[in-house]
N, C-alpha and C positions, 0 to 999 in steps of 0.2 A: 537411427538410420533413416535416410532419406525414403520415400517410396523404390529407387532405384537400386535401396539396399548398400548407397554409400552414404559416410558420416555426413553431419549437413554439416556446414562453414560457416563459424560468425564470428562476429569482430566485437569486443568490450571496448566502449567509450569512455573513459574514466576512471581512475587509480585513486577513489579513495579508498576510507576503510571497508564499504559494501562490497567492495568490488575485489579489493583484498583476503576476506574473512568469507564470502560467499560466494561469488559469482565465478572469479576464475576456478578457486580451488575446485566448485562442484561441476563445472565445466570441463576443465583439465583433465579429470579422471576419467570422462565417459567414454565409455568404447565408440556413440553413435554421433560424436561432438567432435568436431575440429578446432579447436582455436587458432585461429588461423592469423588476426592480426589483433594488436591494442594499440590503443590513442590515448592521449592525453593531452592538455595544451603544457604539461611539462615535460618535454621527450628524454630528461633524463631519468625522471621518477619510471616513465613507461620502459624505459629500457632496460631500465633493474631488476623490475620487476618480471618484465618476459623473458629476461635470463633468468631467474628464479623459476618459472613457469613454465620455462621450453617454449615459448611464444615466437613463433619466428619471423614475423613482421611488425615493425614499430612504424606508425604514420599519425599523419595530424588527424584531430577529430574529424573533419571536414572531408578526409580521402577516405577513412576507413565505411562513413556511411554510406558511399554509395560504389562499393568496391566492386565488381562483376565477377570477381571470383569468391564473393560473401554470400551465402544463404538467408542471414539472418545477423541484428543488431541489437545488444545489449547495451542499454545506456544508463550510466549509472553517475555523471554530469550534477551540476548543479540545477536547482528547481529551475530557476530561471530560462535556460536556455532547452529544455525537456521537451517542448514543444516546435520548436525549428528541427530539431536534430531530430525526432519524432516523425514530422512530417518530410524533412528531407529523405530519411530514409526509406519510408512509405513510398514515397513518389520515384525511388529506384529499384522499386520492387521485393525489399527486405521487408521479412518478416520482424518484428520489434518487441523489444521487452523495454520497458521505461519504470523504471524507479518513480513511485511517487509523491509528487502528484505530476499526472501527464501535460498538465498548464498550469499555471498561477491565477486563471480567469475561467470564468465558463466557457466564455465563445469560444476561447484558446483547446478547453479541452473539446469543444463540439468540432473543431478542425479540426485535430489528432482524430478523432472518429470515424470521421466522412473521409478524412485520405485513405485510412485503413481498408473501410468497406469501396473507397474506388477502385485503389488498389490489387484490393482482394488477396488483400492478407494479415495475419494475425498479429491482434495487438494485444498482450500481456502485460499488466501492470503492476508493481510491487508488491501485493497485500499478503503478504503471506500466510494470516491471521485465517484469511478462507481458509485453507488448508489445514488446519489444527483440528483433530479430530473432536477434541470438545467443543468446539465452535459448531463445526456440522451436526456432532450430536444435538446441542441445543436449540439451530435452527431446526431441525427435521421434529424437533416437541412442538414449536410457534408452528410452524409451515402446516402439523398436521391437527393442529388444533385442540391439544392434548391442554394447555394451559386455559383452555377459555378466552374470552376477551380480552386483549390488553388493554391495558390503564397507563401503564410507565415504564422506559428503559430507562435506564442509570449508566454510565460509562465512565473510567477516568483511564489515562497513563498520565503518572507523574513522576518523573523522575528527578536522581539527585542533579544539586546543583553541583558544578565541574568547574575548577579554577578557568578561568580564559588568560591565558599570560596576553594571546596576540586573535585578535578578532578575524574570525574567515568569513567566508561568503555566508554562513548561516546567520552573520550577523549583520549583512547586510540587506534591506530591506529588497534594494532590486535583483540583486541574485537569488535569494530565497523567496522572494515574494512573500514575505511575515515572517514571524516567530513561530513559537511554539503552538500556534493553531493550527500553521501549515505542516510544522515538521512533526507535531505529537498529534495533533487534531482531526489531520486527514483521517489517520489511518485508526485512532478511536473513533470517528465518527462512521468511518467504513463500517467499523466492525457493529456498531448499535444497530445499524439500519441494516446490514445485510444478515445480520440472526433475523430479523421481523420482517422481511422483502422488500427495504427499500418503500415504505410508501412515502406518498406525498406530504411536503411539506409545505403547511401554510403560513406559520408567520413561526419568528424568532426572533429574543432579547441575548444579547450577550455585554458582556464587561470582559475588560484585559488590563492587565497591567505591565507597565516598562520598566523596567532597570539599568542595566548601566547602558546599551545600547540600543538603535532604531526600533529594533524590532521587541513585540513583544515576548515577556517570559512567563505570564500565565493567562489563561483564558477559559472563563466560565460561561456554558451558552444555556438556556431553556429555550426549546423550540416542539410547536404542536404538530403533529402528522395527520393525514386524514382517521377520523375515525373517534375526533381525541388523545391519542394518544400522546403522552406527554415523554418527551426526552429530556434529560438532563445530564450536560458532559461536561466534564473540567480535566485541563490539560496544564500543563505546569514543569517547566526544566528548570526548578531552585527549590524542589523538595527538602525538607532537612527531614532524613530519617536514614534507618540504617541499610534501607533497599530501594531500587525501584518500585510503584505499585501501576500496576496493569487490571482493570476489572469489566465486567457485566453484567448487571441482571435486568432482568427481563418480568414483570408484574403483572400476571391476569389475573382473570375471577377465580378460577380452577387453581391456580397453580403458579409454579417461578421458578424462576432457575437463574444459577449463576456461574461465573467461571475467572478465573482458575481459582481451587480445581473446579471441575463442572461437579453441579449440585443440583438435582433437580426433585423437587416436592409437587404430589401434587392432591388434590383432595380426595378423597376414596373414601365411601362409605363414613361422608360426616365427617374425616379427620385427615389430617396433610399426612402424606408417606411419604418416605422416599423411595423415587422410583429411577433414581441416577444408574444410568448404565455403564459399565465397564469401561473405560479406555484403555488401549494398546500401547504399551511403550515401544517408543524410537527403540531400533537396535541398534546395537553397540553403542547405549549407552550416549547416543546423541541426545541432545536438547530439543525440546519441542519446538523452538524455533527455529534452529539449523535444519529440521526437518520438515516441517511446513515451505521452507523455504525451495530443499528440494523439491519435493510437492509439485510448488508451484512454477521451476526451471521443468521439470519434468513435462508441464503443460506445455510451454510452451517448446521444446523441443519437439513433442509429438505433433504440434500444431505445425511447426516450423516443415516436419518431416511429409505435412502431408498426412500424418495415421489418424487425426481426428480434424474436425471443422471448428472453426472459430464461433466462439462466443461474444458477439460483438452487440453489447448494452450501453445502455447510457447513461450506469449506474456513474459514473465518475465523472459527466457532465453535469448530471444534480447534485453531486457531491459537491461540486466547487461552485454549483450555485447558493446552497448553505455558506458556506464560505464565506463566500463573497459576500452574501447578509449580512453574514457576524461581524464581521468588518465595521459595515456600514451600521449595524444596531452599535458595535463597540464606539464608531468617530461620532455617532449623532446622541448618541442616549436614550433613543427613542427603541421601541419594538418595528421590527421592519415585515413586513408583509409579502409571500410571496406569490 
């Protein structure tokens, strides 16, 4: 509910499957949420689906962001376009949730930023991975210094690979803006650096490899943060195994930890223990993603409402300046320096 004690109104930009599996359905149901209109640039897919929905307004992407009767804008779009549609809607005074990554560039995501804070209003990004309680539990071990000094993070998602009869925008380089660095990479690399706070990065070596299409299908980076700290992440959509793997651990002098599931050892009296704390299961039996996900709609509805203040960092403009690195260590061969 709004400050005013009415539901706030927002408009979902995009029918794929995020938007399909998450975004309406956990929208749709809230007593404090209107859904009020959906966009697509395909108005028959949109209109299918908000009769399945109860959605009562279908409009092009372009009306829905800057509606006067929307409180807020979920966009859930191709990478490419995340930043126009991002800042158009900023600049009509919606409140924003953007699927990430919020740009394909740095400077791209340093706009999405500054419109926000001109604005002066909240901008919510994809990660759902924050929201996972094994994740907060492990950052709050690094954050309170319970591991000792770090040495090394480790990170991967790789997933299986997935017949492609007919190639989409993930396979195109300007709509996606990369492969599997941008689409697996972002959000394992989110998740390395925000268990450890995000320090600075100084320099980075990466390799990738292509397959059948522009973009790449796998990418391996080693990169140093202030401190020493050594990261190492491989991201990969043509796993051959019989599941996805998703992972982290984290290496100090004290102690480590990893997840899923979270594991945490640490040294006590001469010898490693384990000192891994409890995690809560989702109720009813939801998924630790499906509910992370809530989590982080949760955030920003309240932010949307007015009931908390925005968190506005500029964790996800160094993030795409990594990125961008890897890129340029992967085209040149060389370590790139930041």
């Amino acid at each position: 509910m709004s400050e005013g004690g009415s539901p706030i109104r927002v408009a979902v930009v995009g029918t794929g499957a995020i938007s399909q599996v998450v975004h309406i359905p956990m929208m749709v149901e809230r007593y404090d949420v209107d859904v009020a209109v959906l966009a697509d640039e395909d108005p028959h897919k949109a209109r299918t689906l908000a009769e399945r929905f109860g959605i009562p307004d279908v409009v092009e992407p372009e009306v829905a962001l800057t509606r006067e009767d929307v409180d807020g804008v979920l966009i859930c779009t191709p990478n490419g376009v995340h930043e126009d549609m991002a800042i158009g809607a900023l600049e009509a005074g919606k409140h924003v949730f953007v699927e990430r990554p919020i740009a394909t560039s740095s400077a791209g995501a340093q706009r999405v930023v500054d419109a926000a804070r001109a604005a002066g209003r909240s901008l919510t990004v994809g990660m759902p991975h924050r929201f996972r309680p094994e994740v907060t539990a492990l950052r709050s071990f690094v954050a309170g210094g319970e591991l000792g000094p770090l040495y090394a993070v480790r990170g991967s998602w790789l997933t299986r690979k997935a017949p492609i009869t007919r190639p989409t925008w993930r396979q195109d380089r300007d709509a996606a803006g990369g492969g599997a660095l941008i689409d697996l990479g972002v959000p394992a690399l989110d998740l390395c650096l925000w268990i450890v706070g995000y320090p600075e990065i100084h320099r980075v070596f990466c390799r990738t490899w292509t397959g059948d299409h522009e973009v790449e299908d796998a990418a391996t980076l080693l990169f140093e943060a202030e401190g020493g700290v050594t990261f190492t992440v491989e991201v990969s959509n043509r796993l051959f195994a019989g599941e996805d793997r998703y992972y982290a651990r984290v290496m100090g002098e004290d102690g480590s930890g990893s997840l899923p599931p979270l594991s945490v050892h640490k040294q006590l009296g001469g010898r490693p223990i384990d000192v891994t704390p409890r995690q809560p299961r989702p109720r009813g039996g939801e998924s630790p993603y499906m509910n992370a996900y809530r989590r982080l709609l949760d955030q920003f509805v309240r932010e949307a409402a007015g009931r908390s203040n925005p968190d506005m960092s500029d964790d996800h403009v160094r993030l795409m300046r990594l990125v961008e690195a890897a890129y340029e260590s992967a085209a040149t061969g060389a370590e790139v320096t930041l």
